[in-house]
Backbone bond lengths (Angstrom), bond angles and torsions (degrees), N, CA, C in turn:
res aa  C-N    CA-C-N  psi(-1)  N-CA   C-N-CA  omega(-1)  CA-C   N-CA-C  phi
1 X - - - 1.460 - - 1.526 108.35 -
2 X 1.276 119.59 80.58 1.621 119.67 -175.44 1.615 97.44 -86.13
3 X 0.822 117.30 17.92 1.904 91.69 157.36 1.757 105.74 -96.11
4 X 1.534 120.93 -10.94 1.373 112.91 173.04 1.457 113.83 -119.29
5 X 1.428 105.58 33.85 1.343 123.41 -177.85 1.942 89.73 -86.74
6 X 1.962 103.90 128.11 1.424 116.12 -179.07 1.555 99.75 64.06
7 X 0.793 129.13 -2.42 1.911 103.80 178.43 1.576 109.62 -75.65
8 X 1.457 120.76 171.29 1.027 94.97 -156.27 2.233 91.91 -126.17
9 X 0.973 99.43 135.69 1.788 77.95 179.39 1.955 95.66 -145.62
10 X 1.446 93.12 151.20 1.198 116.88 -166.75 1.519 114.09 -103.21
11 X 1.515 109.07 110.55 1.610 123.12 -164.33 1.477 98.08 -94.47
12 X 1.774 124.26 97.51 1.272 129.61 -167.85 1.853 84.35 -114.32
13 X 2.028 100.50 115.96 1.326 104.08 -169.97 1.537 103.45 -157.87
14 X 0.912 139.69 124.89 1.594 132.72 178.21 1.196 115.98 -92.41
15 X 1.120 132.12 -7.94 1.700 153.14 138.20 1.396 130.50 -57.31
16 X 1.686 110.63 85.08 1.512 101.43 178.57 1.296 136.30 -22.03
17 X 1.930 87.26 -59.31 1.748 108.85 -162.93 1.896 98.92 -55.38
18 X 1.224 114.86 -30.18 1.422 119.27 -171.04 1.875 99.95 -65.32
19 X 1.401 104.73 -72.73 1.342 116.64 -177.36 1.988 114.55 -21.38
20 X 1.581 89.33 -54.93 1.337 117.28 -155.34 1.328 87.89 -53.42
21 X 1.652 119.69 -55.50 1.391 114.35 -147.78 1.276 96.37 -93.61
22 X 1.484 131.31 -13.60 1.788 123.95 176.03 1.244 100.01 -76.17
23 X 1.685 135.20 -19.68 1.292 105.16 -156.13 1.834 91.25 -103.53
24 X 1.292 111.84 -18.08 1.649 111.71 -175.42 1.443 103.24 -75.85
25 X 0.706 123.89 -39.55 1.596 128.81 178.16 1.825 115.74 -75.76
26 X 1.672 110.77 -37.21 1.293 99.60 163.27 1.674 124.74 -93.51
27 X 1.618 110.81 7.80 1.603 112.07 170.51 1.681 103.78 -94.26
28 X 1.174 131.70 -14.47 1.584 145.98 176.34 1.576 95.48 -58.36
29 X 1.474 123.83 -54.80 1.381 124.90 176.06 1.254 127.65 -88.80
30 X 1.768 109.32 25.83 1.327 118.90 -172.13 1.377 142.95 74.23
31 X 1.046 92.24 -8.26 1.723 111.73 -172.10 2.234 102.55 -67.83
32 X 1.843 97.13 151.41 1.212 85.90 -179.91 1.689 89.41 -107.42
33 X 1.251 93.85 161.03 2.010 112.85 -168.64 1.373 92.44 -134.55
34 X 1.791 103.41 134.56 1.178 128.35 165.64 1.874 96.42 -123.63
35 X 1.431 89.37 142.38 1.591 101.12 174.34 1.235 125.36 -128.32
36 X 1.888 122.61 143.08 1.318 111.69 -163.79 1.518 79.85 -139.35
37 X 1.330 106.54 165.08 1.500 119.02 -176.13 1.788 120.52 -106.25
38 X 1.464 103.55 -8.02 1.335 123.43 -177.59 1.442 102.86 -166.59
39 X 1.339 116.66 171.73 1.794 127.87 -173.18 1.783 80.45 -79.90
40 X 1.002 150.01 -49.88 1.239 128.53 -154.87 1.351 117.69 -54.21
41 X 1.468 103.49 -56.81 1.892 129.52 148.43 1.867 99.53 -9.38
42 X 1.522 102.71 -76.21 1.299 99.55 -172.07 0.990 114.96 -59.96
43 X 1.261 143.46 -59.67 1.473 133.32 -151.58 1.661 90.11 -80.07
44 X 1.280 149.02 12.05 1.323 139.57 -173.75 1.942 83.02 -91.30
45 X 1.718 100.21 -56.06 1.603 99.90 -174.77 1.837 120.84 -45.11
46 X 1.591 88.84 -45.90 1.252 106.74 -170.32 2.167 118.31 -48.91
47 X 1.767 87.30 -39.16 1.566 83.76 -175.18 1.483 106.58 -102.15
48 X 1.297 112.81 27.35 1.502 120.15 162.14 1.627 106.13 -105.69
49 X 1.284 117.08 41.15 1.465 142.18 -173.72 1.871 96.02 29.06
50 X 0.953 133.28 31.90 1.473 145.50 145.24 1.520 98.03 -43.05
51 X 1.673 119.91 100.30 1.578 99.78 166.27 1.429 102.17 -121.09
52 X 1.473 125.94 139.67 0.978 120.33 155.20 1.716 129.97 -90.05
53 X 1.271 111.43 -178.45 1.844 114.78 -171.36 1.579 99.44 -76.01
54 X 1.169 116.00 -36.90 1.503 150.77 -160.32 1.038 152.94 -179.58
55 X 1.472 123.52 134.24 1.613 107.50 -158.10 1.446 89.77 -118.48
56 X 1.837 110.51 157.01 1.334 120.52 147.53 0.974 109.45 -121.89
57 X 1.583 109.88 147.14 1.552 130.15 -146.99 1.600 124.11 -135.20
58 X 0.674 108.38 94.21 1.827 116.48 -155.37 1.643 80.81 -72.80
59 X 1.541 89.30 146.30 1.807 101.49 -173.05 1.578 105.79 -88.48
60 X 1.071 117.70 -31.20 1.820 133.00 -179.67 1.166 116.07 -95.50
61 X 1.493 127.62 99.12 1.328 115.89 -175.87 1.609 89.17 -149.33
62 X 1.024 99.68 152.99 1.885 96.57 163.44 1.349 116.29 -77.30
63 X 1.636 106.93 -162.51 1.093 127.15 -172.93 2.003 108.99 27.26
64 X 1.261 120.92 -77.05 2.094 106.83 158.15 1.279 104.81 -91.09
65 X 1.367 124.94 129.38 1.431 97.04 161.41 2.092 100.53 -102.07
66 X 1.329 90.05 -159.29 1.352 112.90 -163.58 1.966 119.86 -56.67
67 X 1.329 91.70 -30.28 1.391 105.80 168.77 1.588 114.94 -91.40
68 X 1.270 105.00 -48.59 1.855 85.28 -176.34 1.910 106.80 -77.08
69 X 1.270 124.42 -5.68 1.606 139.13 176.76 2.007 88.10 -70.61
70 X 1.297 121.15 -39.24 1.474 127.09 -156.12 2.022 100.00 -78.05
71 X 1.430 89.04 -46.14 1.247 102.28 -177.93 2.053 116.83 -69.37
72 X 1.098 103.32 -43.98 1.798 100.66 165.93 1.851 111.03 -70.36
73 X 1.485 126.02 -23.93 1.260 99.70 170.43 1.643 118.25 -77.92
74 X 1.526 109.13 -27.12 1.426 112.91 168.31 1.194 121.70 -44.38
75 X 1.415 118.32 -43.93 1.421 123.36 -168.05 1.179 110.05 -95.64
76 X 2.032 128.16 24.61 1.130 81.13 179.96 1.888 76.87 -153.81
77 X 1.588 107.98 133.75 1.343 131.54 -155.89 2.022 104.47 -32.72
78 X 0.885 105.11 -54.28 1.626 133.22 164.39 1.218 139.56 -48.79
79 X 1.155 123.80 -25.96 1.234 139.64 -166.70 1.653 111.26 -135.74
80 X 1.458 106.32 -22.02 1.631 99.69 174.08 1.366 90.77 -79.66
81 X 1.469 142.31 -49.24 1.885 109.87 -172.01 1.412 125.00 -54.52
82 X 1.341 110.32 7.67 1.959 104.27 -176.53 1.475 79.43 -71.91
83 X 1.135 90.12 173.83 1.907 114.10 156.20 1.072 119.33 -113.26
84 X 1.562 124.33 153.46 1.473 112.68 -148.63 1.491 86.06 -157.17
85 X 1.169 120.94 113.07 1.621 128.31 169.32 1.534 112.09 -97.28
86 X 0.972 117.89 114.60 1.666 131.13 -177.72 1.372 98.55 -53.91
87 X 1.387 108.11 160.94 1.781 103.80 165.94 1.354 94.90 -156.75
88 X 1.451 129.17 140.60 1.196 128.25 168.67 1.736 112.42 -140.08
89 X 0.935 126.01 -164.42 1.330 132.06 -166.11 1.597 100.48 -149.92
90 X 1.560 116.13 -38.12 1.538 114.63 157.77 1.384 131.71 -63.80
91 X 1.097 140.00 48.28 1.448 146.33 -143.81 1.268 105.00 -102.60
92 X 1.563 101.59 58.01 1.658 128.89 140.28 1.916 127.85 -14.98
93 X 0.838 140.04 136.22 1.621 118.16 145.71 1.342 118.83 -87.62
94 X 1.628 81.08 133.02 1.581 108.50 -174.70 1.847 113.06 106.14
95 X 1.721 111.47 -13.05 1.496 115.79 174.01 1.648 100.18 -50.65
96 X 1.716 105.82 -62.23 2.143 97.04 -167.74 1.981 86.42 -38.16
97 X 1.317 111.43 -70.71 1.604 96.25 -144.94 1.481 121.84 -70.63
98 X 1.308 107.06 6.36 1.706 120.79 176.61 2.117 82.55 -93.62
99 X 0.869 128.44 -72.20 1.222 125.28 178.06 1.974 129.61 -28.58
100 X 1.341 92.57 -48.99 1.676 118.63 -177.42 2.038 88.72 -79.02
101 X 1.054 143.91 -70.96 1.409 139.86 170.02 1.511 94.02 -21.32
102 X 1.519 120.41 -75.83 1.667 108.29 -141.73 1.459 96.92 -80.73
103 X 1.517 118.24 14.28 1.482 110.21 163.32 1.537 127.83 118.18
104 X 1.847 111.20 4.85 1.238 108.99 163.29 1.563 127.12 -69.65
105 X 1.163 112.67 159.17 1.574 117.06 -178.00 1.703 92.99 -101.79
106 X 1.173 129.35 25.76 1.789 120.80 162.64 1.333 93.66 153.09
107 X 1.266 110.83 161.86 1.659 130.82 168.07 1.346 130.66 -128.36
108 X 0.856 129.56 150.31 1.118 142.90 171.61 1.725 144.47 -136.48
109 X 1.387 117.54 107.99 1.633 114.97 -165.66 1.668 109.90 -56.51
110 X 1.387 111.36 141.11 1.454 103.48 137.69 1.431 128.47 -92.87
111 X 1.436 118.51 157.49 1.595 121.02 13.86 1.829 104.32 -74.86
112 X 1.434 104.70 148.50 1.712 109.24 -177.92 1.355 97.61 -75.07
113 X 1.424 95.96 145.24 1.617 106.16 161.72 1.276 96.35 -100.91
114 X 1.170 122.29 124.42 1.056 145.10 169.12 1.897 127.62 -44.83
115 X 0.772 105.68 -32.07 1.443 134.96 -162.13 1.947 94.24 -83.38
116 X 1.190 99.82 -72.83 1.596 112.45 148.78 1.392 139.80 -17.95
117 X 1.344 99.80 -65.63 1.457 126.61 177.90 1.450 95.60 -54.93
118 X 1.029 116.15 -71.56 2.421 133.13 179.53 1.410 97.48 -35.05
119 X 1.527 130.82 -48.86 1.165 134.15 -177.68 1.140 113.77 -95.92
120 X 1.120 136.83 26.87 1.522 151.67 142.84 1.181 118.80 -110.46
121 X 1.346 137.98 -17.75 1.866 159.36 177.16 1.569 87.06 -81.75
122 X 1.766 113.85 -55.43 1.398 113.60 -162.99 1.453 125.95 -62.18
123 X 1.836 107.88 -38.20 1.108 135.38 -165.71 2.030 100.43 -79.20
124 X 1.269 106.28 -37.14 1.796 101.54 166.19 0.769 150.95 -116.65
125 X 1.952 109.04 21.59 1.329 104.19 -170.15 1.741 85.74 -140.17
126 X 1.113 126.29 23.91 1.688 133.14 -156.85 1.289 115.30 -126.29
């Protein structure tokens, strides 16, 4: 997949087993991966001018979770143009549009389909 060959996207996940398998599966297509364990994690990367192409953003995390992590890139000139695909594992009705409000640019349930995910990577960072 050389259109996400070197891009760089940010696997924000407090779940190894998750990490493990987003980042082996998105370094297979070349992609470079930065990892944070909570939104706090990120925005620590973020203002160490660390930018990524795109982040995915697990909505449940401790210490930030996924919504108040949604709310500091909004507010801040720099960090709201990343793109930021929600990811959850609670896939509620009404989570995408409680998700898409506090400021994702798309969502996505776990477990990811994979297939999906490429055409959501493809669709915002391409």
């Amino acid at each position: 997949m050389d259109k996400l060959k070197d891009r760089v996207v940010a696997i924000v996940d407090d779940e190894e087993s998750n990490i493990y398998a987003l980042r082996s599966y998105l370094e297979a297509l070349d992609m470079k991966i930065l990892v944070a364990k909570n939104g706090e994690e990120l925005i620590l990367l973020l203002n160490k001018n660390i930018k990524p192409d795109i982040i995915l953003l697990d909505m449940m995390m401790p210490i930030m979770d996924g919504y108040e992590t949604l709310g500091v890139l909004k507010g801040n000139d720099t960090f709201k143009q990343i793109p930021v695909i929600a990811t959850t594992a609670r896939a509620m009705k009404g989570d995408k549009e409680k998700c898409m409000e506090a400021g994702a640019w798309d969502y996505i349930a776990k477990p990811l389909n994979l297939n999906l995910l490429i055409g959501k990577l493809i669709r915002w960072i391409v």
